[in-house]
Structure formats: C-alpha cells, structure tokens
N, C-alpha and C positions, 0 to 999 in steps of 0.2 A: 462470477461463478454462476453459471446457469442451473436453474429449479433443480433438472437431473442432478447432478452434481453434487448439490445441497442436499438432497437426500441419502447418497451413501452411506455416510457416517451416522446419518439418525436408521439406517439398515441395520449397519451392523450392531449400532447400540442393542438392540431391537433384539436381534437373534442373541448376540451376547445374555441380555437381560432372558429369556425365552428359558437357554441353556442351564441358566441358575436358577428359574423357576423349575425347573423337571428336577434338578440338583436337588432343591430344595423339602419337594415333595416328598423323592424319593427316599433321603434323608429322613424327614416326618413322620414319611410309615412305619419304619425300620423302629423307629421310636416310640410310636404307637404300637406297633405288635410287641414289641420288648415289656412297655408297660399298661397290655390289655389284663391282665390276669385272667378273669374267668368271663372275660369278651362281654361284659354288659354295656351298656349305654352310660360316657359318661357327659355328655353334653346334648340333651333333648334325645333324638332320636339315632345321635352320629354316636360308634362306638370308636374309641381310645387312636386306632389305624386311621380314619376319614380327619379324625381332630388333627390326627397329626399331618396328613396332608396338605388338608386347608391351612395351618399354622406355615406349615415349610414353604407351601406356595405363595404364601404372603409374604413372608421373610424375603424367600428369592427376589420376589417382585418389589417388593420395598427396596433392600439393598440392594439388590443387580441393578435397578434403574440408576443410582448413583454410580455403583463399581464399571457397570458399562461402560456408562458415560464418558466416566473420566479416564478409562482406559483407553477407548478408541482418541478423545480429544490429544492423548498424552500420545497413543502410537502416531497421529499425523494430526496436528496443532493447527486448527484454521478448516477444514473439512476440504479443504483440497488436492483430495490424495489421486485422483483421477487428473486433474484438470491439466493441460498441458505437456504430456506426455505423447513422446515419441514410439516409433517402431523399438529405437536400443532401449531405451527406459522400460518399455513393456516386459520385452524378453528379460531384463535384467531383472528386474522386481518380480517377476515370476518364476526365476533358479530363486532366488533367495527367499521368496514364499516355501518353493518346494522345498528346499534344504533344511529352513527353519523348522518345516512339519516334521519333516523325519527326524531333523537332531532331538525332537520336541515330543515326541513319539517312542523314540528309544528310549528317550529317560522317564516318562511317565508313565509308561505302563505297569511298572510295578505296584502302580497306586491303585489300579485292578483288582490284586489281589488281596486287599485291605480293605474292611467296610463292606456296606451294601453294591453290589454292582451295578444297582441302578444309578444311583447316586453318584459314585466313581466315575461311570462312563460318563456322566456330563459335565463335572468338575474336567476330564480329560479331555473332550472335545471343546470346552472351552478354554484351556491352553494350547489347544490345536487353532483354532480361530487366530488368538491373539497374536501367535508367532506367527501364522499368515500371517498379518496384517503388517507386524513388524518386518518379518525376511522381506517384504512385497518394499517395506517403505527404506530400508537399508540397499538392498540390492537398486533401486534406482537412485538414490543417493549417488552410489558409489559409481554410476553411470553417466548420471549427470555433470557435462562438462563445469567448472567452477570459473566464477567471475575472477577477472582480474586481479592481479596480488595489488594493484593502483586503482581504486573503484574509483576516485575522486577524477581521475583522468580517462577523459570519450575516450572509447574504443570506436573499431570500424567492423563490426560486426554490424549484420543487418539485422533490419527491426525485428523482433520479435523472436531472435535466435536464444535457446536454448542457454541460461547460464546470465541472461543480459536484465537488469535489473527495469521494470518499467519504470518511467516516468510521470510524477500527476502533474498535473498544468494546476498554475492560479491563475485567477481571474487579471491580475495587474500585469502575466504576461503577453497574454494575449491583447492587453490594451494597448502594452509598450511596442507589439509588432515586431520585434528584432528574433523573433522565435523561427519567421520564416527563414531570416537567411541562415540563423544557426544552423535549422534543422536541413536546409537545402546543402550545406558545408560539412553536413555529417558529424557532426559533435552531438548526437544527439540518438544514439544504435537503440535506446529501446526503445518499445512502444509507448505512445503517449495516451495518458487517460487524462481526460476532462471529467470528475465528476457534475452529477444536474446539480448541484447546489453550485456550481460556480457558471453555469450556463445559467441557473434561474438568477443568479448576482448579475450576468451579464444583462441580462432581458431588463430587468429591473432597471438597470441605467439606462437600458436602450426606450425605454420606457417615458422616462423621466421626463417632468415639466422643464426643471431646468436646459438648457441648449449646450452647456459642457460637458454634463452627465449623461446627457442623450449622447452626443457625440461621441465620446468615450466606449459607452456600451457597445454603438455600432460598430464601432471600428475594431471591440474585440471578438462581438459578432462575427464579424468580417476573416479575422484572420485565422478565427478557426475556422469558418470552410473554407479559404486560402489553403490551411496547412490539410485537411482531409485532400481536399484535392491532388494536393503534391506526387509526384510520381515518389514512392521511394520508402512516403513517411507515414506508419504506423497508427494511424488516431483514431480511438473510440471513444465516446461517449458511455460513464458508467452511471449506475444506479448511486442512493444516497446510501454509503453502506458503514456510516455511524450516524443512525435516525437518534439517538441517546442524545445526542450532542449540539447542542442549541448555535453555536456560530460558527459560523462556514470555515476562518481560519483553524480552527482546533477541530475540523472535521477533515481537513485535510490533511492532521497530524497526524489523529486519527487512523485513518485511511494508509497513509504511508509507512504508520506502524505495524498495521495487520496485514498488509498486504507479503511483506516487507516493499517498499517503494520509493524511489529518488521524489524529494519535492523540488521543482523549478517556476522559480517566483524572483519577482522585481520590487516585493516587498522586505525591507530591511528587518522590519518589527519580526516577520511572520519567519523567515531564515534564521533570524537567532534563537526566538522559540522555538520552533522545529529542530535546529541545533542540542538545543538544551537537553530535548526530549528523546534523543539520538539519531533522529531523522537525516540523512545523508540529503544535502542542499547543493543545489546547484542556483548560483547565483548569475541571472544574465549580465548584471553589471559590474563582477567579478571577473566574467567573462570577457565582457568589453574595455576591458581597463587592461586585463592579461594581453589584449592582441592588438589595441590604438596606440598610435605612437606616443609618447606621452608629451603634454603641451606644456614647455619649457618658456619660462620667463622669457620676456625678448623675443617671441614669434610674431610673426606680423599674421595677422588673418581675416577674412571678410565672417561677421557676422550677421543673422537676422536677428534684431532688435523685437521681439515679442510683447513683451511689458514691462508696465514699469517696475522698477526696486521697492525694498522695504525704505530705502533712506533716499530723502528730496537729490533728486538730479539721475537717479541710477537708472536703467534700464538692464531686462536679462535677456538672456537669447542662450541658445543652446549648439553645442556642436553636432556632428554628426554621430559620437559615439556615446550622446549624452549629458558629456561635458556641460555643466552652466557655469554662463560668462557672464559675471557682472559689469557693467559698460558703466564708468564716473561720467558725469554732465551729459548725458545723451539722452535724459526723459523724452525731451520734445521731436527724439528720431523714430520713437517707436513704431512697426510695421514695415523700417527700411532695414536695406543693410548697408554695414557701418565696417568700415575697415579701423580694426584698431589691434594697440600693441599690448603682448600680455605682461602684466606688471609684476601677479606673484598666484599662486598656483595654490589653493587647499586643501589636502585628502581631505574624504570625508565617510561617514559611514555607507553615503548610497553612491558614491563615485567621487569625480575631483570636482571642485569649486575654483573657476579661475576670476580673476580682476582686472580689469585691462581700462584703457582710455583712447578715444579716437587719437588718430595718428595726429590729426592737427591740433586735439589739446598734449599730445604725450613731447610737442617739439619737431615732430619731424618738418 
C-alpha cells in the first residue's frame, strides 16, 4: 500500500470527525441559548452560548475521533479501499456510492425538521459520507470478479488478475529453488511478494561465517532474481508490514492475515502454524509428492550418496523430487553415485523417506 493510499482513510476519518465537531457545537449553542437566562457570564468572560460551544466542540472532537475511526475502518477494513481497482470497479463503486446517497438522503431528511438546523444538517451529511463510502465499497464488491469455488487448487489466471489471491514467499523457498519451475508451469497466477524481513533472513545467511549458511543464503538470493526476471511471473519485494512482531515466521502469518494472502513455504513447522491460524498454505512439497511418480519398493535407481547417516554404515542422497534415500553399508561411498534397490518407502511430515541397499549388497 503506497503513502497515498494510506492516507484516505485517515481523510475521511478527518472530515468524518470535522462533521461531528460543527454537529457538536451547533448542538452546544442551542443549549446555551436555551439556558442563558438573562445572558450573564457564566464561565470568566464566556457567556452560557460560547460554553456551550466550546463543550459541544470538544465532545465532537473527543468522540467523532473514535466514532470516525471505527466507522470508516468497519466500511473498508485494512485502508485499502482504493488500492487495486479497475475501470469496472470504479464505475461500479461509484452507481453504488451515488445510489446509497440518494436512498440516504430520502430518509434522512426529515431529521431537518427536528432540532437545531445547524446541528441536523451535519448529523445528515454525515450519514451522507458514510453511505458513500459504504454504496462505493458494496458496488465494487459486487463487480469484483470472485476467486475460485477450489482456492486450494492453481488457477490459470495471469499474475496479478483481479480476484487472484497474492502469494508471500518464505525464505526456505527460495533456498529450496523448485519455486522456479513451479512458477515457469503456472501453478502459481498470483503475484508473488517477498517481504524485507525474509530478504534480510536471506542476506543474513548469505552473510554467514559458516560455508553452508553462506551457501544457502546465496542460492536463495539467487533465485529471487531468477524468478523477478522470469517472463510471466509477478515478484515484488514489500515493506516489513507487522513491525509489532518480533520473528520473521509469525510475521509472515501476520502479513498473510491482513493482507488476506496465500503463504508458500518448504517449512513444515511454519505451514501448520499458518494452518492453524487460517492462513491458506501452499506447500512446495505437497506439491512435489502430488505430481512424482511415487518410489515403490523394488525400483532399481542411481543415487548421489551426499553424506553420511545418523547410524554406522548409512549414507543419504536425495532424489530429484526431494525424496531422501537412506543407502545401508554405503558410508565409505559417499560423494559417488551408487545404484541401489528400494527396500521400503516412509511418508513423512516433509515428504517420503525411502531405505534402499546397493544392488550388490541387496543380491543382485
């Protein structure tokens, strides 16, 4: 949401509150001349009418800053009643502004004829306000094309279409890199936002003494300007917009709460949290499991042997879809690759876990 933007709502609070200040005054005097009696001074130099003004304009201004507030917050929740808005959205939100003033109009006028007029007439332009505000936010509503009756399942809508929910990136997808070919295959229609706190996570590694943490960092570095580059695919970088909020995973709840926002992460912890919290998650290695063929006991396959296991003799290595292969008796292959057979297969909460043995100890 850009500065502009950000301020509308604190406009209209503004005029809103403004409106019930003159209300209030008006109201005041009417109060004060009712009880001046024989128009003496009864506060220093102010007689009964100015007391009462001053009172009513404080009154206004004390509560209207509240009643405003919460009114314009409650007509469009989040201050983005501008932001994103088309040609049909405009025209629409503006029949249903004007509509609402006139229906708004008709019925209030008789409160004209009751009380101070002065008073009246700002009590009535401020329900002439608010129904703008409301007919403006109803009428595009009703304009606005709706997502999906399947949100959980990509559409093929282009980035940034009207109706398409964004996307925040975490930091562990960008390290995992499968986000390019996702997003070059199109499972992926909305725009994507990186907030800086997962770019300052990324620097941070990229930063690092260690050599796997530097690594890491880079390569997530990396593939967010891979993916900005991409013909097709929507990426901006946002502002930190829950500063409240001391660690970066719960800033991203955060974030995809208020926005309203899909979270897409290769973090298991950070998807169920999000989950919990009602954050719509898109998991890349939910992903990868929904569309790898799955690896059935009895496949014969070549693996790279990476490092060793948690128990003497093991080695792991990984497939292409992520899969990890624990390899029995193969510590002292590690860095090659090892053809072996797969023994037995383990779901697990961040993908499968397979167990296999080189072909020459499995018999072949």
């Amino acid at each position: 949401m850009t500065p502009r933007l950000a301020r509308v709502p604190d406009l209209a609070a503004e005029i809103l509150r403004l409106l019930l200040v003159i209300a209030g005054a008006a109201l005041g005097h009417q109060v004060g001349v009712a009880l001046a009696g024989d128009g003496g001074a009864v506060l220093g130099v102010f007689d009964a009418p100015t007391v009462g003004v001053i009172v009513g304009a404080g009154l206004g201004y004390s509560l209207g800053g509240v009643l405003a507030r919460r009114t314009v917050r409650a007509v469009d929740q989040g201050g983005d009643a501008l932001a994103g808005l088309s040609s049909d959205e405009l025209v629409a939100g503006s029949l249903g502004a004007l509509v609402a003033t006139a229906l708004t109009a008709l019925i209030s006028w008789p409160l004209l004829l009751f009380g101070p007029v002065r008073a009246t007439a700002a009590l009535v332009v401020f329900l002439l306000v608010v129904a703008a505000l409301l007919g403006f936010r109803v009428g595009r509503a009703a304009r606005r094309p709706t997502a999906p009756a399947h949100p959980d399942v990509a559409g093929t809508a282009p980035p940034g279409a009207p109706g398409v929910r964004p996307v925040v990136v975490d930091s562990s997808v960008a390290i995992d890199g499968r986000i390019v070919e996702v997003a070059r295959a199109g499972f992926l229609p909305g725009p994507l936002l990186v907030p800086m706190p997962v770019i300052e996570e990324l620097q941070g590694l990229a930063d690092s003494a260690d050599d796997t943490r530097r690594a890491r960092g880079q390569r997530g570095l990396s593939i967010l300007e891979v993916l900005r580059a991409e013909p097709g695919v929507d990426l901006a970088a946002i502002g930190d917009e829950a500063p409240g909020v001391p660690q970066v995973d719960a800033k991203l709840v955060r974030i995809c709460l208020d926005r309203p926002a899909a979270l897409l992460t290769c973090d298991v912890p950070l998807a169920r949290t999000a989950a919990l919290a009602g954050v719509r998650v898109l998991n890349v290695h939910q992903l990868a499991r929904a569309v790898s063929p799955p690896v059935a006991v009895g496949d014969e396959m070549t693996v790279l042997l990476r490092r060793r296991g948690r128990e003497p003799g093991q080695a792991v290595g990984h497939l292409e879809d992520g899969t990890m292969v624990v390899v029995e008796q193969a510590a002292d292959r590690v860095g090659s690759r090892v053809l072996v057979r797969i023994a037995s297969v383990i779901p697990t909460a961040g993908g499968r876990m397979a167990f296999a043995a080189p072909l020459e100890e499995a018999g072949r």
